[in-house]
DRENVEX-361391 format. One record per residue (C-alpha): x, y, z; residue in one letter. Coordinates in steps of 0.001 Angstrom, whole numbers, plus 500000, padded with zeros to 6 digits. Example, Ala and Ser with C-alpha at 12.3 -4.5 7.8 and 13.67 -1.06 7.14 Angstrom:
BEGIN
512300495500507800a/513670498940507140s/
//
This chain:
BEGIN
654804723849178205x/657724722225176514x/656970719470174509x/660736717458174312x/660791714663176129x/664117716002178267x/662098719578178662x/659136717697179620x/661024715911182102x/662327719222183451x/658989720673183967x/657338717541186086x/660860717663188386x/660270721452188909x/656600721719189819x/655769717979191124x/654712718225195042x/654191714563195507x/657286711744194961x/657442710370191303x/658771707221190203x/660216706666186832x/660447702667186401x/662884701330184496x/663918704461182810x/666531704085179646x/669121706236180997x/671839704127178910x/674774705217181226x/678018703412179976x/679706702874182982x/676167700755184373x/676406698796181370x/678175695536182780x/678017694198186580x/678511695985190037x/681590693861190214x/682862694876186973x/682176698642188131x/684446697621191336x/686807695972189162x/687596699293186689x/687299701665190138x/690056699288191703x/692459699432188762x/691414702896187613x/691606704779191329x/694796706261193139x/696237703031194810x/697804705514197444x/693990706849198729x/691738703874199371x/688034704714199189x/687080705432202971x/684395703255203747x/681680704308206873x/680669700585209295x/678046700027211114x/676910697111213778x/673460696369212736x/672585695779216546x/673234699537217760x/669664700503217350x/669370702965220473x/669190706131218230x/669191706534214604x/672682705293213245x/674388708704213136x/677460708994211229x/679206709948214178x/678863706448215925x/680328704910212506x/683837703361212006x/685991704369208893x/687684701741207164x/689439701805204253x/689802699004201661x/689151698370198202x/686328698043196804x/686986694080195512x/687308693685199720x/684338695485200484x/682235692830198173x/684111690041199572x/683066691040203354x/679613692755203214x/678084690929199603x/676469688758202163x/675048685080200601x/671419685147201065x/671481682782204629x/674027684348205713x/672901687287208563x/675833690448208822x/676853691539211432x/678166695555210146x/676926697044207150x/679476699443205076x/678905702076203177x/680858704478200784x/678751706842200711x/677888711140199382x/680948710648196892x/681484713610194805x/682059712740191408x/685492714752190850x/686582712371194123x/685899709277191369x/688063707612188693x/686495708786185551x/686024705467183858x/683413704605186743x/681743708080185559x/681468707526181795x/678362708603180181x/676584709549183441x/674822713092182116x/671122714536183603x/670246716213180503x/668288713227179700x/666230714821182689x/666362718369181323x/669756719602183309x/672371719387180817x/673806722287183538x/674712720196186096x/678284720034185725x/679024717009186862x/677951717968190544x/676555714973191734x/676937712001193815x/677379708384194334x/676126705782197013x/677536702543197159x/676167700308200304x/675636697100201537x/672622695411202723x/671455697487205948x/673464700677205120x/671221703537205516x/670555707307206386x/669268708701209331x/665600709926208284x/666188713847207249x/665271716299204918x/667606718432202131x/667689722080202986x/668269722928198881x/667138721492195465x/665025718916194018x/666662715245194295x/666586713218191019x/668034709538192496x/668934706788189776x/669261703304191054x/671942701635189307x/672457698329190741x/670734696449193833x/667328698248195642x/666983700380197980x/663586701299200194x/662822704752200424x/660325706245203028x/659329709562202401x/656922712225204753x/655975715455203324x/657248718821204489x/654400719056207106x/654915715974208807x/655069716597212721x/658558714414213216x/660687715483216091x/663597718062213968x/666778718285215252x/670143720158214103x/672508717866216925x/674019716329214434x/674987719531212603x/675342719134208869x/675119721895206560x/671673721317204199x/670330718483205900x/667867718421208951x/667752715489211152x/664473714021212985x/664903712635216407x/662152709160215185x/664694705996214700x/662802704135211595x/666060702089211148x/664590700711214499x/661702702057216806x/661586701123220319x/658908698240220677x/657115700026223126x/657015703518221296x/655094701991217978x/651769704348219130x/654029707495218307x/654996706041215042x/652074704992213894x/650500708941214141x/652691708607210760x/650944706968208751x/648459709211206766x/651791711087206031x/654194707844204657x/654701707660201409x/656869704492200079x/658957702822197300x/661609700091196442x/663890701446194462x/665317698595191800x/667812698950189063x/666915701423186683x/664451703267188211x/664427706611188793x/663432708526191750x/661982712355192230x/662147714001195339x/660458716662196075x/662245719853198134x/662077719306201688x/660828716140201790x/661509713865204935x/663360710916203824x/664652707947205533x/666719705250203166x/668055702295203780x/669633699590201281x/667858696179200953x/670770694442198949x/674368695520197875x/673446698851196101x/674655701971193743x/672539704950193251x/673803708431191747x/671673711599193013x/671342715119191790x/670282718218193801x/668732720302191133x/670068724228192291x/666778725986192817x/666996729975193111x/664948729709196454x/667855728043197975x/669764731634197969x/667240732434200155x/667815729567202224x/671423730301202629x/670822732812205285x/669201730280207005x/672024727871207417x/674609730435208330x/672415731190211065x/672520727952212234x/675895727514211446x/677226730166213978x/674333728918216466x/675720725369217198x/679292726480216331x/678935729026219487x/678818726016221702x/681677723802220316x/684739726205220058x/686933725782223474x/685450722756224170x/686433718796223940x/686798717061220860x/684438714803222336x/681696717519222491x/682410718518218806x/682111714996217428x/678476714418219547x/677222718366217971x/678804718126214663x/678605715557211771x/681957714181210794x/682073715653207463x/681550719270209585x/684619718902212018x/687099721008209524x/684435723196208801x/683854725092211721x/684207729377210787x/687274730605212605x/685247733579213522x/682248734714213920x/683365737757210984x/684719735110208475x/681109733217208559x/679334736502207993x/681683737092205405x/680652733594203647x/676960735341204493x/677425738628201989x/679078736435199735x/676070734154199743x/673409735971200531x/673646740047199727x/675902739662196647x/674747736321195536x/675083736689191603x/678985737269192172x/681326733619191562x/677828731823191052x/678670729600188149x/675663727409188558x/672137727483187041x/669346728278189536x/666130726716188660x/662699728231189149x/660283725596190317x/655897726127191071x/655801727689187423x/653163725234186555x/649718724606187982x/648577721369189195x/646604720775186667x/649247721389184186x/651690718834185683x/648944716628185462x/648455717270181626x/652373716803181699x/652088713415183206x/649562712203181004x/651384713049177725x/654666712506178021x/656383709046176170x/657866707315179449x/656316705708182157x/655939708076185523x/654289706538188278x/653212708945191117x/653523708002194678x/650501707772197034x/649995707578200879x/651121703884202268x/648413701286203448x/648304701387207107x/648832697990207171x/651639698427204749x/653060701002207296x/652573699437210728x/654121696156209353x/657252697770207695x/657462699641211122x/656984696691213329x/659354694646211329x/662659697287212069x/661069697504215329x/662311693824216014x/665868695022215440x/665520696263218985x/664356693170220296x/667194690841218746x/669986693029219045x/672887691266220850x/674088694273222455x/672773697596224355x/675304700575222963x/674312703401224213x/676415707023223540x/678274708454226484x/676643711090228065x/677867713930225959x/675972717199227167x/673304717692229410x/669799717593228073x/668690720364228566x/671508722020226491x/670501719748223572x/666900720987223984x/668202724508224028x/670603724285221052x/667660722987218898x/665495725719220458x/667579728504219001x/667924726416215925x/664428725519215089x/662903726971211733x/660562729685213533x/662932730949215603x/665532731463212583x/662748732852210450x/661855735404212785x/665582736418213180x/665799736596209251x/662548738914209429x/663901741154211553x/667415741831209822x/665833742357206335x/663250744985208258x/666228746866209450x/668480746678206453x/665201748165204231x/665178750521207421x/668842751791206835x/668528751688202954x/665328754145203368x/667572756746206013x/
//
């Protein structure tokens, strides 16, 4: 085992199964150095005037399914307006919450980058692939889980709650909204239906919790449910550590890719924009050939154009994190299951969203139900798996004749 502290660091991200926290961790970033409105100030001045950041709105009372991005308005302003609007004063209730949010860092003005580098964490490698979240109070994500890599979140201004399930948790999975590398559950934590608590509360031995505040540093593991939602004005940077499983997991997508693709070419816009998240609509494969050509590329020749570093991870036994854990110089705090009262009162407390919404808003009726239930049918994990099995069988067949 390595015995740097950035090595050591590398080792616990790779082989941890359970969240970690890392309070207050010294990752000296310059551009965190002064305040969130001094950050705002330099992206303002330092940004292309003629391509406003493109802000994602929300009404905090449209609490009938999880807040998809596809029920979200884009606005764009700068970033001194969006304080002055959503930096709400403290008895002062908002109406929207806004959110710039997945930001790739070659999309941001440099000086708001300065100094940001994971090889404190052991990925000097990362080449500068990583993004920024910049929300206000209420802004959240839909509870999912990443298809690839281990997430390393730093919280750089203002807290954010993070509820986390492990891989195994029996949440409703869904693929309607389609994104590429990130699966959806059906369950509405921003705010369950009063009368549906019973089916959240089955939950509960699976919740794991934390409040993310300045500084702090947050591990989490592949695959692991997440649902996130910002408690004040807030900035966080994330990571997705490249793992050489995800090759592996690339066939996977594609599949999925051409699945709910199949039933969104010919039809309405409307019908694209319910199946597909918005950051999907110019992605869909002109043909069912050019995807399977992104599939050899990815999958059969995947060494060729791959400039990245692919981690191993499970190279360490549990007892040897452990030892990790207990010896190295910073302060790791691992997560454990929630209270139940903990739980049912964090649930019951969204849960009144419902009840003091001023408005129903309920989506059109897109598609039938049915259809939904069968384009998640064809998509779900088993079903994909056993498609997977069967090409490899008959590629090894055809390699052997």
């Amino acid at each position: 085992m390595a015995t740097d502290l950035s090595s050591q660091l590398r080792d616990i991200i790779l082989n941890t199964h359970v969240p970690l926290v890392l309070p207050d961790f010294p990752i000296n970033w310059e551009c965190f150095d002064d305040s969130l409105q001094n950050w705002c100030t330099r992206y303002d001045q330092d940004a292309n005037v003629d391509s406003l950041p493109a802000f994602e709105s929300m009404d905090v009372t449209d609490c009938e399914t999880p807040q998809w991005e596809r029920k979200r308005k884009r606005v764009k302003m700068t970033m001194q307006k969006f304080l002055h609007n959503f930096t709400m004063t403290v008895d002062k209730q908002p109406k929207e919450w806004a959110a710039y949010q997945y930001v790739r860092a070659h999309d941001m003005p440099p000086s708001c980058l300065s100094g940001i580098d994971f090889k404190c964490f052991g990925f000097a490698e990362h080449q500068n692939d990583y993004s920024l979240w910049l929300g206000s109070k209420g802004a959240n994500t839909p509870c999912h889980y990443d298809t690839y890599g281990v997430n390393v979140v730093v919280q750089a201004y203002g807290s954010k709650s993070w509820l986390l399930f492990p891989p195994e948790t029996p949440l409703q999975s869904t693929r309607i909204p389609y994104e590429e590398s990130s699966v959806y559950c059906l369950e509405n934590f921003y705010a369950p239906e009063p009368d549906k608590l019973q089916h959240y509360e089955q939950f509960q031995e699976h919740a794991y919790h934390c409040l993310l505040q300045p500084g702090d540093v947050l591990i989490v593991p592949r695959q692991w449910w997440h649902y996130v939602e910002a408690v004040s004005t807030s900035l966080s940077v994330n990571y997705w550590v490249p793992l050489k499983s995800d090759l592996d997991l690339t066939f996977d997508e594609l599949l999925v890719k051409h699945v709910v693709e199949s039933f969104v070419k010919g039809e309405s816009n409307a019908l694209k924009q319910y199946l597909l998240n918005p950051n999907q609509l110019d992605e869909i494969a002109e043909s069912a050939s050019s995807l399977f050509s992104q599939f050899e590329k990815a999958v059969l020749k995947p060494n060729l154009d791959n400039k990245r570093k692919l981690w191993d991870t499970d190279y360490l036994t549990e007892s040897e994190v452990l030892q990790l854990l207990r010896s190295v110089r910073v302060h790791i705090r691992a997560l454990d299951v929630m209270p139940k009262e903990a739980y049912s009162q964090l649930i019951t407390d969204n849960a009144k969203r419902h009840t003091q919404g001023r408005s129903e808003r309920k989506e059109d009726a897109i598609i039938s139900s049915t259809l939904e239930q069968l384009i998640n049918s064809m998509c779900a994990p088993r079903c994909i798996a056993s498609i997977k099995q069967e090409f490899f069988r008959r590629l090894k067949q055809m390699d052997r004749s």
